[in-house]
N, C-alpha and C positions, 0 to 999 in steps of 0.2 A: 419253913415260911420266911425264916429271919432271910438266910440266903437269899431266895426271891426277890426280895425288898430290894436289899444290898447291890444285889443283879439289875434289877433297875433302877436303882438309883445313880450304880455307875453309869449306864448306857445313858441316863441323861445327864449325868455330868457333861460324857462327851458329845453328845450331841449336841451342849448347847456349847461347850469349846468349839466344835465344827462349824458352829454359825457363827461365829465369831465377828468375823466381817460384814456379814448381813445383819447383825444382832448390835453391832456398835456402830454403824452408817444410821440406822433406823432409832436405836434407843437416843444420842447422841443428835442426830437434826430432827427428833419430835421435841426435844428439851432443850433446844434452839431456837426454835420456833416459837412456842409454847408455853414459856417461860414467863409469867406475870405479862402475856399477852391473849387479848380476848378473839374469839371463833370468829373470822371476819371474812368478806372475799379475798384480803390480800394472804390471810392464813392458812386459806385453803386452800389458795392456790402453790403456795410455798409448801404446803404438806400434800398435792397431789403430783408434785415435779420429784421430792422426794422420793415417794412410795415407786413411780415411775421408775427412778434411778436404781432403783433398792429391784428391781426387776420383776417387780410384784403385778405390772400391766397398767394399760388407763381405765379399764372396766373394773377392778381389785379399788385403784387409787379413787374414783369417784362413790364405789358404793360404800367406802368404810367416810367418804367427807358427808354421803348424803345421808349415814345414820347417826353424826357428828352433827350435822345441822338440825334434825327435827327436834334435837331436843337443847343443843347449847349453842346455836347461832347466838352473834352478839352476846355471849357471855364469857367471862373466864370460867378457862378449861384446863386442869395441870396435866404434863404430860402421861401422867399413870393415867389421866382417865381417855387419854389417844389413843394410848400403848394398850391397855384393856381392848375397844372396844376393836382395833385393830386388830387383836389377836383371835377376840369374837368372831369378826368377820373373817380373816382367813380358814378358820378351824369351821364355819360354815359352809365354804366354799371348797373344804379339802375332804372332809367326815364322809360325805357318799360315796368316794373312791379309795378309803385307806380298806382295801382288801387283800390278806392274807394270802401267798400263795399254796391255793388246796391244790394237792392231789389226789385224782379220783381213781382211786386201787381197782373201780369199775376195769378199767385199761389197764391191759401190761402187755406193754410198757406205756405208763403215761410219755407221752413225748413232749419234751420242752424244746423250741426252736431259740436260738438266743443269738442275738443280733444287736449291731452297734457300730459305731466310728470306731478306726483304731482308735486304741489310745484309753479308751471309757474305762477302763477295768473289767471287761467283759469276761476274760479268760479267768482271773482270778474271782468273780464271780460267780462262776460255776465251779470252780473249788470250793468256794465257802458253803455254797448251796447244797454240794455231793453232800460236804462234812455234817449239813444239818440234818438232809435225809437221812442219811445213816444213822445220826444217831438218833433216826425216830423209827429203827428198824426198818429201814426199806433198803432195795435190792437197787443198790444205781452204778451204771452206765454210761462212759462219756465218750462223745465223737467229737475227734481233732477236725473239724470242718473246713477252719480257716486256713487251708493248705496252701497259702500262698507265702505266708509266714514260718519260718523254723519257729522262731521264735515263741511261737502261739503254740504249735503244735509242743515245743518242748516243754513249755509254760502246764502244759494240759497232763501233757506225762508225768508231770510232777506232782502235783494234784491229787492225778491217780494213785500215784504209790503213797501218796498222805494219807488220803481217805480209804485204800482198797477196794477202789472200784476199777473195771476192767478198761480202758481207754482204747479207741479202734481209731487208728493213727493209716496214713499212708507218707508216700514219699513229700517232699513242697512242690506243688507243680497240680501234686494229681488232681484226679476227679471228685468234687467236693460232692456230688448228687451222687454218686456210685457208691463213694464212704456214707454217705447220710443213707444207703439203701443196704449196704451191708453192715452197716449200726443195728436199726430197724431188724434183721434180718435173724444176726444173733441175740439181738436182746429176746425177741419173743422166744427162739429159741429155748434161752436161758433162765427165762420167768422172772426177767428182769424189772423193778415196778417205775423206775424210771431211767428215763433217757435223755441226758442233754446233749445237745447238737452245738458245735462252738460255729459260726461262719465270716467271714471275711466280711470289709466292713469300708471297701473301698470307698471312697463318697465323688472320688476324683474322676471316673467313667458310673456314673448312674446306672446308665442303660447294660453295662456292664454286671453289674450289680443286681439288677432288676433279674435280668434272665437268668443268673447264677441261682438266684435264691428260690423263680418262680419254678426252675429243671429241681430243684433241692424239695421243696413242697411237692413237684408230682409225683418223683418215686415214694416220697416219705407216703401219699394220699393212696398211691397204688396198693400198696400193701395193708394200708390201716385206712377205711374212708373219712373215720374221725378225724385222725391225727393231721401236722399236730395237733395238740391240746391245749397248749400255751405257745405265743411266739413273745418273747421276752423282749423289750429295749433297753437297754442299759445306754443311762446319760450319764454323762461327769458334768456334777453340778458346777463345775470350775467354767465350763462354758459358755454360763450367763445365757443370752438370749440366742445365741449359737444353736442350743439344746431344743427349742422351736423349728427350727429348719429343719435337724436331724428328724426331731421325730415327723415331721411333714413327708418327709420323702420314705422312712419305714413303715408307714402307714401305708404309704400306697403300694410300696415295694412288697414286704411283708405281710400284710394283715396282724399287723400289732394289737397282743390281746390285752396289754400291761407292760407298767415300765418298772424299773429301778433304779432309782438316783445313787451314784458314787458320788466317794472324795466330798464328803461335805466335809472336809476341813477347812483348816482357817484360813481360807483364798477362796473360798465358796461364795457364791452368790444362790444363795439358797431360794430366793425369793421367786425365781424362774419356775420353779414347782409350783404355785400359783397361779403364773400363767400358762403353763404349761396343762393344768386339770381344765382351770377356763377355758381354753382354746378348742382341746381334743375329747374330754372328759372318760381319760383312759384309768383303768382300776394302779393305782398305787400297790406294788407288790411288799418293798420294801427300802430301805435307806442306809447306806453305809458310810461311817463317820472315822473309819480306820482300817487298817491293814490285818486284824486279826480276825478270825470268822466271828466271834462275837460280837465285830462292830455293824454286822449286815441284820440288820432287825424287822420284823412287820411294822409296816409304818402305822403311825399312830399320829390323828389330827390334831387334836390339842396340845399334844405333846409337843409338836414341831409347832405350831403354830405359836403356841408362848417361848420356845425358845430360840425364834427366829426374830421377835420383835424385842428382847431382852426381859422377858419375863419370868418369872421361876415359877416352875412347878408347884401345883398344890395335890 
């Protein structure tokens, strides 16, 4: 049990080092604001330009000033009690989406489709993800999809031989719906319980993009009508309001079931996740706040929510 504890209490150490920059923008201009001054139109408006900045949205920054005025309009208010009720409201507006990714053993191969801009940490993604199914005894399966990249595909073979899962690779060039259908093909063979599919992540030709992934979902559907089961987004939260656009277009591209935010470190603008559940209200799979597979966690509302506005855990 002691372990446990220890186990999370590091993970939020670093998660809240990860927010770092969104956690000292916010703690830092509420206590500027705030400061031996009372709840006013001029303070609310200086703490909804903040929240705005802090990439939290304008619908985020109004509902946390309108549950600030019902009760301390005209009054003096110290920062902790900003920073509180801020942290209230984002963990109300994240709590209905922090969903765990389940695998339904129903399927085999559960299929994960996993999708993103270069760059996100997509590849290394599905490395950390093999490494946790593993070690929850399951049987996984990875396809080098993003065949336009060595890179991606060598990225992936590495992985493989990390975790001891089988990787179904082709040349760079090849047929990325062909591998996604002889993935599929051997995994049920092999009683495999899941399947991650890596895919290219062009954003520069769209319509490029669109048809690659929607030829990639028919043979995947041909064979299995379920699948996939999950189609993944991986954002890098370093991309601030960038990470809105991405997921706009893999939405319609894809059929995104859920996302997962990388790279919350200390160049993160965390607060995008925020607007990001407001906008689309996609299930939160998970969060990763470093480079070792233990920094990729089920996201947790409260957790992130106090330690994005500089809050400590209780």
């Amino acid at each position: 049990m002691t372990d446990v504890v220890t186990e999370k209490r590091g993970w939020l150490d670093r998660l809240r080092q990860g927010l770092t920059r969104t956690k000292s923008a916010l703690a830092d201009g509420v206590a500027a604001i705030f400061t031996k001054r009372k709840l006013d139109d001029v303070t609310i408006e200086e703490l909804e330009d903040l929240l705005i900045a802090a990439d939290l949205g304008p619908e985020t920054a109004r509902q946390v000033t309108a549950a600030l005025s019902a009760t301390r309009y005209d009054k003096n208010i110290s920062p902790d009690e900003v920073q509180e009720t801020l942290a209230a409201e984002v963990a109300r507006v994240l709590a209905p989406h922090a969903r765990g990714l389940h695998i339904d053993r129903a399927h085999r191969p559960h299929v994960i489709l996993m999708v993103g801009v270069n760059g996100t940490g997509k590849t290394t993604t599905i490395g950390k993800l093999a490494r946790q199914f593993k070690d929850q005894g399951l049987k996984v399966m990875l396809a080098a999809g993003d065949t336009f990249r060595a890179a991606a595909i060598e990225q992936l073979q590495v992985w493989g031989a990390r975790t001891g899962a089988p990787v179904i690779a082709d040349k760079v060039g090849g047929d990325a719906a062909g591998l996604a259908f002889e993935a599929l093909e051997r995994a049920r063979r092999d009683n495999i319980d899941v399947l991650m599919i890596d895919t290219a992540g062009r954003l520069q030709n769209k319509q490029g993009l669109m048809d690659e992934l929607a030829k990639i979902r028919r043979v995947i559907e041909k064979q299995d009508p379920s699948a996939p089961h999950d189609v993944i987004l991986v954002l890098d939260a370093t991309t601030g309001q960038n990470a809105i656009a991405q997921a706009d277009v893999f939405r319609e591209v894809a059929g995104v079931t859920g996302i997962i935010m990388t790279k919350l470190d200390g160049t993160a603008k965390g607060g995008v996740l925020v607007a990001l559940t407001r906008k689309f209200g996609l299930p939160i799979y998970a969060i990763g706040v470093g480079e070792a597979v233990e920094d990729l966690q089920s996201f947790e509302a409260a957790s992130f929510a106090r330690a994005l506005v500089g809050l400590e855990n209780t």
